[in-house]
N, CA, C and O atoms as CSV, one atom per row, in Angstrom:
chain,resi,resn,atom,element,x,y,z
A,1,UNK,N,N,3.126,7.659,4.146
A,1,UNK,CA,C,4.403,7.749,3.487
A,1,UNK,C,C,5.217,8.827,4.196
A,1,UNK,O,O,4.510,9.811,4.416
A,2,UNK,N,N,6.427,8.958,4.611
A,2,UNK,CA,C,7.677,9.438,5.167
A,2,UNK,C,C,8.273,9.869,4.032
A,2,UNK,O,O,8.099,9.160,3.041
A,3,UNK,N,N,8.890,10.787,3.924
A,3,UNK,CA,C,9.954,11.269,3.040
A,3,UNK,C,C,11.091,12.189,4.064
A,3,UNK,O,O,10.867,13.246,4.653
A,4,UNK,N,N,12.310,11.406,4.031
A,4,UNK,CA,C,13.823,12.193,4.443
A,4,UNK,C,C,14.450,12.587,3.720
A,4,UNK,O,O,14.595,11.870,2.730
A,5,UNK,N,N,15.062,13.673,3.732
A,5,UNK,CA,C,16.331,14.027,3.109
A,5,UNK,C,C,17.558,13.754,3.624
A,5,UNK,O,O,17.940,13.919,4.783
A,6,UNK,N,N,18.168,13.313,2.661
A,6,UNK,CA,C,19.349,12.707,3.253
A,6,UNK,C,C,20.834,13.307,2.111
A,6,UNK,O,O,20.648,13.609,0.932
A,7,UNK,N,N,21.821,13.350,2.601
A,7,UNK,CA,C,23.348,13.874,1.913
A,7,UNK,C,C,22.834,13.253,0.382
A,7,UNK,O,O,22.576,13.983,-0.576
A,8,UNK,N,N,22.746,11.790,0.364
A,8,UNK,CA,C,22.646,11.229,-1.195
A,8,UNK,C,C,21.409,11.191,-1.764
A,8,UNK,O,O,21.172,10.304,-2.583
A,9,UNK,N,N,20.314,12.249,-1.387
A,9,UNK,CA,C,19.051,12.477,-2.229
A,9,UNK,C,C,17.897,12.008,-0.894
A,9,UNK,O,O,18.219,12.195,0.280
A,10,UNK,N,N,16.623,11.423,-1.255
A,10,UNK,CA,C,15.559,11.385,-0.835
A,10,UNK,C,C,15.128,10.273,-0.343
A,10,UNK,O,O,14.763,9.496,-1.226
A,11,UNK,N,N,14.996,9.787,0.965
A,11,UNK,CA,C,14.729,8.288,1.409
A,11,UNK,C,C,12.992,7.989,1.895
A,11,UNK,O,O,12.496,8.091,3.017
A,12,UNK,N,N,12.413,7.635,0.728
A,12,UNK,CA,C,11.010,7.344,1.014
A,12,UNK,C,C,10.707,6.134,1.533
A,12,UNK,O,O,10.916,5.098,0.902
A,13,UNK,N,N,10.055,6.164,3.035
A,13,UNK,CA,C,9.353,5.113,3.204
A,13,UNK,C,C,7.952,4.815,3.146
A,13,UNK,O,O,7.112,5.319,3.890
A,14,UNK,N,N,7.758,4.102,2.372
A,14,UNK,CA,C,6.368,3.947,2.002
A,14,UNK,C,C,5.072,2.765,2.806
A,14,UNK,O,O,3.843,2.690,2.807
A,15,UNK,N,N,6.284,1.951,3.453
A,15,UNK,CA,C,5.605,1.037,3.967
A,15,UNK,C,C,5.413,-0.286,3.689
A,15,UNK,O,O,5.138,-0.376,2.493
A,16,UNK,N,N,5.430,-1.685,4.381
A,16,UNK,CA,C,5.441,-2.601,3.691
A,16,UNK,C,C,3.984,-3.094,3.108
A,16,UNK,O,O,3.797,-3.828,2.138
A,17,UNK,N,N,2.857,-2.395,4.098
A,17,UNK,CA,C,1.869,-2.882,3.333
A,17,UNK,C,C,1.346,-2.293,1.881
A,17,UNK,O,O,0.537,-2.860,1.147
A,18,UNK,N,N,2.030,-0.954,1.622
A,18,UNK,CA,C,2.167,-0.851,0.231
A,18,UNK,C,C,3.058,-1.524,-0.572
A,18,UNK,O,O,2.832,-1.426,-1.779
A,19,UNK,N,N,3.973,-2.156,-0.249
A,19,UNK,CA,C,5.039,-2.982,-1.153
A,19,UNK,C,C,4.086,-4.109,-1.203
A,19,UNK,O,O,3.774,-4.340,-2.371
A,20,UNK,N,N,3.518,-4.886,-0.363
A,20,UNK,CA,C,2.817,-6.179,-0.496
A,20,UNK,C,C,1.791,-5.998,-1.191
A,20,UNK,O,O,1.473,-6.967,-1.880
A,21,UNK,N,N,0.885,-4.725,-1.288
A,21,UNK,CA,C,-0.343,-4.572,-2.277
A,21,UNK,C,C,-0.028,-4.345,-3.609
A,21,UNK,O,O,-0.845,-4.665,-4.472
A,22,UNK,N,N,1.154,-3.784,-3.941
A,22,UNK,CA,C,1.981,-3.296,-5.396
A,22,UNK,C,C,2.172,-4.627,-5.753
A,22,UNK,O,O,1.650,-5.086,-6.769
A,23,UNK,N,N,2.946,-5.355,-4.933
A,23,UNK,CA,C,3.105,-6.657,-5.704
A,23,UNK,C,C,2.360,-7.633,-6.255
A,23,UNK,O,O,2.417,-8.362,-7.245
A,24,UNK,N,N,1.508,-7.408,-5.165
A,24,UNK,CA,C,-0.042,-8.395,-5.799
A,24,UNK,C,C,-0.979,-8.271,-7.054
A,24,UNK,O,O,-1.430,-9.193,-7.734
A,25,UNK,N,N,-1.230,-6.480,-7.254
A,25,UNK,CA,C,-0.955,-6.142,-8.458
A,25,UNK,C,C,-0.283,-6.613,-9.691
A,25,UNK,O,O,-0.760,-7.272,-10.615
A,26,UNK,N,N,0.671,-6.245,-9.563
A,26,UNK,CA,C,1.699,-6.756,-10.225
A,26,UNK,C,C,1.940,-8.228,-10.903
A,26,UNK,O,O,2.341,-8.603,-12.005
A,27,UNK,N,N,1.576,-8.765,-9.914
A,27,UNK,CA,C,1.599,-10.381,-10.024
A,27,UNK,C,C,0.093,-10.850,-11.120
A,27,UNK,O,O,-0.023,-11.565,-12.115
A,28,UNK,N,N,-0.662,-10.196,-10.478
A,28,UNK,CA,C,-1.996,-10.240,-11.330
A,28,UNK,C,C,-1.947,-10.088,-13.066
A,28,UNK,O,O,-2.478,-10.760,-13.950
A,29,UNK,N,N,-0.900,-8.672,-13.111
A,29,UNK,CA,C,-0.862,-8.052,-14.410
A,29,UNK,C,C,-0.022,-9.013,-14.843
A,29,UNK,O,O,-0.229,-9.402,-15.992
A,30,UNK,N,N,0.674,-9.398,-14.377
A,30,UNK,CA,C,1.796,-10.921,-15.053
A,30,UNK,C,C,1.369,-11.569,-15.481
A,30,UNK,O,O,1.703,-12.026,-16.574
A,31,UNK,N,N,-0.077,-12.099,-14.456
A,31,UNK,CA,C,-0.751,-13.221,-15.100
A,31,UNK,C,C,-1.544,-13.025,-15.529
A,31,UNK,O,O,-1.932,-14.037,-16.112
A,32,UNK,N,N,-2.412,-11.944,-15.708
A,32,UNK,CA,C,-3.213,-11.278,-17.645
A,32,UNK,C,C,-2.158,-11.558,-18.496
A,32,UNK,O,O,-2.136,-12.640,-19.083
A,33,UNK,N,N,-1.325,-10.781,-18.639
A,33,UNK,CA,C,0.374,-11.188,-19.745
A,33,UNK,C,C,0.065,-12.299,-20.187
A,33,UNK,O,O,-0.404,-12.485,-21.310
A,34,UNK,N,N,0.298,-13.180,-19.336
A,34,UNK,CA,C,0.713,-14.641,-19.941
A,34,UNK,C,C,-0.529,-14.950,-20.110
A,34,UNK,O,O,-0.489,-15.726,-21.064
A,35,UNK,N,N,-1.426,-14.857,-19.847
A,35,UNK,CA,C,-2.884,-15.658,-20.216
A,35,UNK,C,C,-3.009,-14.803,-21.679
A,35,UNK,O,O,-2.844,-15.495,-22.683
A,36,UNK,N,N,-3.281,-13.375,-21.885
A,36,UNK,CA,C,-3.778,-13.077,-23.418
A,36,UNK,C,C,-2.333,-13.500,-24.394
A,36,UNK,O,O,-2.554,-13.725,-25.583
A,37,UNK,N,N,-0.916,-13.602,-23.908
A,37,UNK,CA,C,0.325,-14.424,-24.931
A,37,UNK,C,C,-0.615,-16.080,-25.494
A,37,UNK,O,O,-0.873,-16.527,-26.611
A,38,UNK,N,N,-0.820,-16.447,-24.469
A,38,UNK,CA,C,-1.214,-17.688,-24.566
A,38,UNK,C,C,-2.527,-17.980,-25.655
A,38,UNK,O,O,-2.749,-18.905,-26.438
A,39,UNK,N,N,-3.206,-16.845,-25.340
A,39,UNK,CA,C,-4.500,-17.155,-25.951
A,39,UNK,C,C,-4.259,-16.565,-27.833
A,39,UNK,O,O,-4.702,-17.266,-28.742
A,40,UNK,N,N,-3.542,-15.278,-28.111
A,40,UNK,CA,C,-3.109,-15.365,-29.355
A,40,UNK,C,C,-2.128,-16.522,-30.018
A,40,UNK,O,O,-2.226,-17.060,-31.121
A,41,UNK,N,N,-0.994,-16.752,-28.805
A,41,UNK,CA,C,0.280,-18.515,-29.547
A,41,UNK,C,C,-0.834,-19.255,-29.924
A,41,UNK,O,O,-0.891,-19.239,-31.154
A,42,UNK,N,N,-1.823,-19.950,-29.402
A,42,UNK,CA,C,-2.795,-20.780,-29.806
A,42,UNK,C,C,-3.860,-20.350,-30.923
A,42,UNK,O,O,-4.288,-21.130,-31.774
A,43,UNK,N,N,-4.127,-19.385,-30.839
A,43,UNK,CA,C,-5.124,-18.561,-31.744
A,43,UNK,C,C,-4.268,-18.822,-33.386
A,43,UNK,O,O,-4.869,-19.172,-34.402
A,44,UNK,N,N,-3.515,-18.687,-33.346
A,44,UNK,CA,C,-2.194,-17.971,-34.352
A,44,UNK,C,C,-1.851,-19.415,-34.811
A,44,UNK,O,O,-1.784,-19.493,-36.038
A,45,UNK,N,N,-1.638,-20.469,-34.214
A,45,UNK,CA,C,-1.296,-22.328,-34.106
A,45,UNK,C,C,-2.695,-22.635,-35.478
A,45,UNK,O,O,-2.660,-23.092,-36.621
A,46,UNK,N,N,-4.019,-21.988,-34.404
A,46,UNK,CA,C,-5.425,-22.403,-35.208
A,46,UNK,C,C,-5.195,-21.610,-36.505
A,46,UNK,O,O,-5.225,-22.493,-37.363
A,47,UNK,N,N,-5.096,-21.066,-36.796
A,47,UNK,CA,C,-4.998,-20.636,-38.384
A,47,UNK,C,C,-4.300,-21.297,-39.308
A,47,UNK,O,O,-4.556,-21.214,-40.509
A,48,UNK,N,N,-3.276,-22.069,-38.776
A,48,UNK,CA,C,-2.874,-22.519,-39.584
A,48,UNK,C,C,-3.251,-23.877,-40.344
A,48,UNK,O,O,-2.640,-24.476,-41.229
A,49,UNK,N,N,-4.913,-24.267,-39.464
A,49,UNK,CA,C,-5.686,-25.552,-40.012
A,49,UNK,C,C,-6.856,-24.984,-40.366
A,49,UNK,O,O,-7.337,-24.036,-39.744
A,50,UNK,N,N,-7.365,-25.489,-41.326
A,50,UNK,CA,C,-8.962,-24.709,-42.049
A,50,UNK,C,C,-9.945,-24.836,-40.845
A,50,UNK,O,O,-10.915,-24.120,-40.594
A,51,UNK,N,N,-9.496,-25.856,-40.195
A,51,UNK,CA,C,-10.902,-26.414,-39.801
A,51,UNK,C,C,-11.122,-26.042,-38.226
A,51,UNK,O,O,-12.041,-26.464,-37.524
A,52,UNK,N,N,-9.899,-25.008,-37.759
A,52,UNK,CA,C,-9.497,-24.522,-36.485
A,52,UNK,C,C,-9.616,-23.052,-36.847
A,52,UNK,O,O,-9.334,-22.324,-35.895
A,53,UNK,N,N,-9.995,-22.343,-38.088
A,53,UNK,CA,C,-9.791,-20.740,-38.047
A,53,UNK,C,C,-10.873,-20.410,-37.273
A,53,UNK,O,O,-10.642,-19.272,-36.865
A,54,UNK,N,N,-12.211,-20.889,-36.736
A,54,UNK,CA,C,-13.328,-20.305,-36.469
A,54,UNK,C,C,-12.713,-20.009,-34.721
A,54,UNK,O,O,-12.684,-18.917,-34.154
A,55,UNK,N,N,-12.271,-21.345,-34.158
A,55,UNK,CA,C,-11.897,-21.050,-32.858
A,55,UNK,C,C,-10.307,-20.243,-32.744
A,55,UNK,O,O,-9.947,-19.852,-31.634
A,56,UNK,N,N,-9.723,-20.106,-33.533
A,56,UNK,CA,C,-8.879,-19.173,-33.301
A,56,UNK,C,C,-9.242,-17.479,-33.352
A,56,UNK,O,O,-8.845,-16.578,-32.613
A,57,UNK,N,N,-10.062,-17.446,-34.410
A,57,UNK,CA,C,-10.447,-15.975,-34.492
A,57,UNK,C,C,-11.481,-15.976,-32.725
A,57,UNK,O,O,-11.524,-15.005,-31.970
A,58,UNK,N,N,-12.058,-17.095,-32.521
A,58,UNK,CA,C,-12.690,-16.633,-31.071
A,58,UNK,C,C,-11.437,-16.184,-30.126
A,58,UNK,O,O,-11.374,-15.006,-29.776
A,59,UNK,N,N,-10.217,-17.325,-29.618
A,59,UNK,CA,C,-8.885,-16.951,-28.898
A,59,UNK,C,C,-8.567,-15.809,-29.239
A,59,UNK,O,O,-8.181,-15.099,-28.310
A,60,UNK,N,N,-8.593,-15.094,-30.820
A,60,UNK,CA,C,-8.082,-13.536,-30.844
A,60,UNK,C,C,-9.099,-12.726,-30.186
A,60,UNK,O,O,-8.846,-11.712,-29.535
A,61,UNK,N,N,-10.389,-13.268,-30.404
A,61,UNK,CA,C,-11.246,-12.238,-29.504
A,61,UNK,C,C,-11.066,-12.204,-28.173
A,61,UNK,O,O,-11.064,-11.073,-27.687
A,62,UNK,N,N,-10.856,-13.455,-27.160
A,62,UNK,CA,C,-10.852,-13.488,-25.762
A,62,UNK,C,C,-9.624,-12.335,-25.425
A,62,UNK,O,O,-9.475,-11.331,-24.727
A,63,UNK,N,N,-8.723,-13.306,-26.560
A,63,UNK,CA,C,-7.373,-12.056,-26.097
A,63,UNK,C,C,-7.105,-10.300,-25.640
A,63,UNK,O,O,-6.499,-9.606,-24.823
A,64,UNK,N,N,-8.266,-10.185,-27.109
A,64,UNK,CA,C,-8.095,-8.638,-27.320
A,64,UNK,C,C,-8.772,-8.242,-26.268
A,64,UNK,O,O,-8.223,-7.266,-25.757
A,65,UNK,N,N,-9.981,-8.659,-25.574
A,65,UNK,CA,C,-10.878,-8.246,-24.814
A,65,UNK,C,C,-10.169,-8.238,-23.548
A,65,UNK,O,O,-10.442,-7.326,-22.768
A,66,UNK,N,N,-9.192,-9.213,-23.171
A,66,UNK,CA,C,-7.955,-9.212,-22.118
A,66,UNK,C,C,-7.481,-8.508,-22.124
A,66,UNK,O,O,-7.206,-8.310,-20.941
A,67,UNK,N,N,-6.848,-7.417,-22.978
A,67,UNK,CA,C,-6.325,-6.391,-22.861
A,67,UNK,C,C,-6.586,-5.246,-22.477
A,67,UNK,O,O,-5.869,-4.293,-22.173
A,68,UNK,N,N,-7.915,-5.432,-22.516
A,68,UNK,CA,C,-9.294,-4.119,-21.796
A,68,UNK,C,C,-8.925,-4.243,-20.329
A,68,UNK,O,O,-8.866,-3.214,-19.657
A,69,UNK,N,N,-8.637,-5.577,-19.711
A,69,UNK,CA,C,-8.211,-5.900,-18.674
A,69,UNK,C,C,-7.070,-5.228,-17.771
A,69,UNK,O,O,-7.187,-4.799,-16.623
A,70,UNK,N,N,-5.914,-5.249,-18.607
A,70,UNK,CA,C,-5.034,-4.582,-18.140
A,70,UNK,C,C,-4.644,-3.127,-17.654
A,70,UNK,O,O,-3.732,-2.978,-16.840
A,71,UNK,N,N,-5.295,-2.147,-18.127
A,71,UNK,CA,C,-5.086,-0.828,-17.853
A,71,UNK,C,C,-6.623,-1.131,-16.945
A,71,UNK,O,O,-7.326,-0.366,-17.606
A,72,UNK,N,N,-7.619,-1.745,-15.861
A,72,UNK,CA,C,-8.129,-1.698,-15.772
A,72,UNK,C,C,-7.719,-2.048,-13.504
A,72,UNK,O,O,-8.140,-1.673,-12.410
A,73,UNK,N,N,-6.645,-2.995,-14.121
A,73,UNK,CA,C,-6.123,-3.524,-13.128
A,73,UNK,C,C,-4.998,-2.494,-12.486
A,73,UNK,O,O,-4.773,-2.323,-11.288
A,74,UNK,N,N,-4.420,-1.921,-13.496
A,74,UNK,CA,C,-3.316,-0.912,-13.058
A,74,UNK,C,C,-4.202,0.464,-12.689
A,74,UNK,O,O,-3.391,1.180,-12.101
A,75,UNK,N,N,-5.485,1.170,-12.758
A,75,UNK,CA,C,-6.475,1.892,-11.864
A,75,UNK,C,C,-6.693,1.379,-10.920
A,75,UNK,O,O,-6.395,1.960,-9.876
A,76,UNK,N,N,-7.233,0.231,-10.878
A,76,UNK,CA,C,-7.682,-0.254,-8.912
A,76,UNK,C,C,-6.471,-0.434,-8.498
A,76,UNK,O,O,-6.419,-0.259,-7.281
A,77,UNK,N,N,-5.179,-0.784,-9.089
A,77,UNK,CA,C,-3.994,-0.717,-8.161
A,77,UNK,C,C,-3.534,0.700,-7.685
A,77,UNK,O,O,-2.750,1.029,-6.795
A,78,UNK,N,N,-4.410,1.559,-8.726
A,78,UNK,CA,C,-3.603,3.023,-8.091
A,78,UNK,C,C,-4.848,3.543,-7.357
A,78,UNK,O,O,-4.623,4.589,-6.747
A,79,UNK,N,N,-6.148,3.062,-7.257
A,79,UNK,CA,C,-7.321,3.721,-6.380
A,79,UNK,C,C,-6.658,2.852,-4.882
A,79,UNK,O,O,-6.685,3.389,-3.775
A,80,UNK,N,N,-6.236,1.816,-5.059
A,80,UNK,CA,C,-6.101,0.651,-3.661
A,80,UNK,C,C,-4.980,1.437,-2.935
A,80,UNK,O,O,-5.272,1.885,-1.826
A,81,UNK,N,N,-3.178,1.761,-3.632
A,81,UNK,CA,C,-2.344,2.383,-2.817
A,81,UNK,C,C,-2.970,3.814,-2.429
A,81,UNK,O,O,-2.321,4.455,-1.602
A,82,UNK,N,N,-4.087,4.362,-2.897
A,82,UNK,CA,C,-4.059,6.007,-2.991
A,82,UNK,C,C,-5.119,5.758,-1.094
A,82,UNK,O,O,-4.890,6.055,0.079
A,83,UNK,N,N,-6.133,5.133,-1.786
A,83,UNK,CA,C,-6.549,4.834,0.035
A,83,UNK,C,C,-5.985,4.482,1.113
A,83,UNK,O,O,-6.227,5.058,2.173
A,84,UNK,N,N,-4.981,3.287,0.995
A,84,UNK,CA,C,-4.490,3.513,2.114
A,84,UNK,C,C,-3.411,4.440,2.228
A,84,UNK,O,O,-2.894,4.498,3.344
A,85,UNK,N,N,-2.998,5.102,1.424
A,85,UNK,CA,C,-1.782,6.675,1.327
A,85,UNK,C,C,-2.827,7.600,2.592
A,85,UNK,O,O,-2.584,7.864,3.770
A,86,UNK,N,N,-3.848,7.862,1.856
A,86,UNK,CA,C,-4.930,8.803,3.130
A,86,UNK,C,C,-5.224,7.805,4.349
A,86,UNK,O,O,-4.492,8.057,5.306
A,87,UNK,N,N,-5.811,7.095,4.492
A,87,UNK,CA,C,-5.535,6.308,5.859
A,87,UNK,C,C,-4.436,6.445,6.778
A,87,UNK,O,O,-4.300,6.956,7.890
A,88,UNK,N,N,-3.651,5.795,5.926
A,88,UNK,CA,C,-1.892,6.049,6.924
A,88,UNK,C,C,-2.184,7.643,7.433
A,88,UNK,O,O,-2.193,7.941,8.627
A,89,UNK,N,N,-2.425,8.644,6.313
A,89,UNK,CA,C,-1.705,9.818,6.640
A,89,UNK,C,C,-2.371,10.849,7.893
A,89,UNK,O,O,-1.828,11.786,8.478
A,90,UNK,N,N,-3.989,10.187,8.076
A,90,UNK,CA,C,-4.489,10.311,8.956
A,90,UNK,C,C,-4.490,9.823,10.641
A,90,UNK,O,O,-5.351,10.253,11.409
């Protein structure tokens, strides 16, 4: 990573292969998002039939356990940019 100073504040370049690894990230955590949305809309659908509460309370479980997911993904995204930060800087 580069950092300039410049008249209108601070111009960091970070690199594109950190922009391409952030995004991939990113993209990942999008699609946890929409997979545990998905799995409570349906979970939440099953309750509303007697004979569907057993597999909906399972969809609330997959869900919740998805969410363990997420702050799990946003650490290896910050262990993944922090290595190559020392690589580059070497």
């Amino acid at each position: 990573m580069v950092i300039y100073q410049t008249k209108t504040g601070l111009d960091i370049n970070i690199g594109r292969e950190h922009l391409v690894i952030q995004q991939r990230y990113e993209a990942l955590s999008a699609f946890n998002d929409l997979l545990i949305a998905v799995w409570f809309l349906i979970g939440s659908f099953f309750f509303l039939n007697n004979a569907l509460v057993e597999s909906g309370t399972w969809l609330f479980i997959v869900g919740s356990a998805q969410l363990l997911i997420k702050p799990f993904i946003k650490l290896t995204s910050l262990v993944h940019l922090r290595r190559i930060q020392k690589r580059n800087e070497n």
